[in-house]
Steps between C-alpha positions, in 0.01 A plus 500: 500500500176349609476265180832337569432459852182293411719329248741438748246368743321282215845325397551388879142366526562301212810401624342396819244306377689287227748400785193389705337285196870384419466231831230419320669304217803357629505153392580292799727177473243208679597278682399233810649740720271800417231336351268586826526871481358504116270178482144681631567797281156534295748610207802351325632438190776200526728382275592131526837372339732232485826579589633242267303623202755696274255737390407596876729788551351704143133409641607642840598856290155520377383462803671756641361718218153415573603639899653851308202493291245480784732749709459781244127456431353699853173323424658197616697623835236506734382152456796315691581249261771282632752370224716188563724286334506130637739251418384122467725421795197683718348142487198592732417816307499399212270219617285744690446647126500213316737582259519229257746606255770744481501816435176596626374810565204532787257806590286513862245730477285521798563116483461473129717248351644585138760315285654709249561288212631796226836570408753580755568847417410816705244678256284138466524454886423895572176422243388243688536644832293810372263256374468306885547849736246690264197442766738596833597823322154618468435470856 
């Protein structure tokens, strides 16, 4: 009886704590509007498209798989990465990253500035992210 109680117990902590990290990854549609309450984050991984690019909406996907990627790997949840998508309509933020071509994909590390420039899938991207947060994790 005791054993399944501490089952019990460990299945709701776990529950507990993957709905806290799960705020953790949410990608966040950017815009002008809400720019503000993101822009001083030390961390973010953006994703810059073009909303008349025809490939835009499979990029998008593998962005989002990079986000459920980074969601189920704990290591990652406690760092407060902010993920965004930003259109090329968000003229000033785009300027304010200097995005020069689209898509683009942008990590802010403790105001470390780094242009992915691999393939647009979510295993490449989640590679390169490992590769960029290795250093923070150790902390």
């Amino acid at each position: 009886m005791i054993s399944l109680n501490l089952s019990f117990v460990f299945a709701i902590f776990l529950f507990i704590v993957n709905q806290a990290f799960v705020k953790s990854f949410e990608v966040i549609n950017i815009s002008e509007e809400n720019y503000n309450e993101i822009k001083n984050n030390e961390n973010l991984i953006l994703y810059f498209h073009a909303t008349w690019a025809s490939k835009s909406d499979k990029h998008k996907e593998e962005f989002y798989s990079l986000a459920q990627q980074l969601k189920n790997n704990l290591s990652f949840a406690n760092k407060n990465f902010v993920l965004g998508i930003v259109s090329n309509k968000a003229y000033k933020i785009c300027r304010d990253f200097k995005v020069e071509s689209y898509p683009s994909i942008i990590l802010i590390k403790s105001s470390e500035r780094h242009l992915y420039n691999g393939q647009i899938n979510g295993e490449s991207m989640m590679y390169w992210v490992e590769r960029y947060i290795e250093e923070v994790l150790i902390i």
